[in-house]
C-alpha positions in Angstrom: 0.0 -0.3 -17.3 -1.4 -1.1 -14.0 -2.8 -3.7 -11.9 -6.7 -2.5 -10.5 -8.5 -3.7 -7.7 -10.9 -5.0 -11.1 -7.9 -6.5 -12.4 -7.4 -8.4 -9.0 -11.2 -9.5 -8.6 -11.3 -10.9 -12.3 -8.1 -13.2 -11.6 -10.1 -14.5 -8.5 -13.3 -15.0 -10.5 -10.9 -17.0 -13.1 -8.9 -19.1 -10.1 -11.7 -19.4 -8.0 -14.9 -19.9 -9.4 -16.1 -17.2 -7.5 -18.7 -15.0 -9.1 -17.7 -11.5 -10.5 -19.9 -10.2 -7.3 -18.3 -12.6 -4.7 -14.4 -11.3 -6.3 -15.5 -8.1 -6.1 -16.7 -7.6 -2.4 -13.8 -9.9 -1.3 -11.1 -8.0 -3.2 -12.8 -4.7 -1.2 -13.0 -6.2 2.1 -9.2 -7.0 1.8 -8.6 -3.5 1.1 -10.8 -1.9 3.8 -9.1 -4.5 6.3 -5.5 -3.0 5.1 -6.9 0.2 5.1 -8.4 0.1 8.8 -5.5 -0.9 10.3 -3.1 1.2 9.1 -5.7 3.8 10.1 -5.4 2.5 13.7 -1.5 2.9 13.6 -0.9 -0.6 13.4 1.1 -2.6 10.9 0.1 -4.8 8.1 2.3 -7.2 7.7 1.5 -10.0 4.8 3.7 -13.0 4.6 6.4 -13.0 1.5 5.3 -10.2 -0.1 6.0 -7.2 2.5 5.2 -4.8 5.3 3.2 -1.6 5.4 4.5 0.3 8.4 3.2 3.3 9.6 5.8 5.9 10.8 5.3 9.2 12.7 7.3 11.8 11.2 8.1 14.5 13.1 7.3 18.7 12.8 10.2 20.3 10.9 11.2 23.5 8.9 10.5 23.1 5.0 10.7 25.5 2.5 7.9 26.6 -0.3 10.1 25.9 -3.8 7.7 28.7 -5.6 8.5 31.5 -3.1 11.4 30.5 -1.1 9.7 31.2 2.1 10.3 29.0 4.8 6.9 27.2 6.3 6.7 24.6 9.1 5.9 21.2 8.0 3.7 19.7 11.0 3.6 16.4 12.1 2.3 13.3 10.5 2.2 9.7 10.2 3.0 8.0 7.0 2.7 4.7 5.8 6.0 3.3 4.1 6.1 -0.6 2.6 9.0 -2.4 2.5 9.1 -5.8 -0.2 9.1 -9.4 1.3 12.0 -11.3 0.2 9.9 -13.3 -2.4 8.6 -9.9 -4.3 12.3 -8.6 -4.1 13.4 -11.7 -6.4 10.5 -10.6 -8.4 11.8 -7.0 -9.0 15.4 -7.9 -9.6 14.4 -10.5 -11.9 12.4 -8.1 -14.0 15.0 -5.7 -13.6 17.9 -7.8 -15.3 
């Protein structure tokens, strides 16, 4: 199972009071904000739970695993998240 941005947007109609409409375009905004940013190349960085960081990964030799031909990989960026220490208890918990 997962958690949905309509997952998200009915908790804050049930926590809030806010109307399903008002959850909704907040729970979007929030997203778009995250979203912009990390388009920008900047870091999202959200307090005890974790960091999105964006990384540039550099041009490299890869190889096709179909053909075994050998293609060049180009550059990129990539965003990576790393857990808070609050959503790491979280994880081991559920892990134990």
């Amino acid at each position: 199972m997962s958690l949905t941005k309509q997952d998200i947007a009915n908790a804050l109609v049930k926590k809030t009071g806010l109307t399903q409409t008002q959850a909704s375009v907040l729970t979007n905004q929030f997203f778009e904000q995250i979203t912009e940013t990390l388009s920008k190349g900047e870091d999202v960085k959200l307090s005890s739970f974790g960091n999105f960081v964006v990384r540039k990964k550099s041009q490299r030799p890869g190889r096709n695993p179909k053909t075994g031909e050998e293609v060049l990989i180009t550059a990129r960026k990539v965003v990576t998240f790393k857990a808070g220490p609050k959503l790491k208890l979280v994880t081991q918990k559920g892990s134990k």
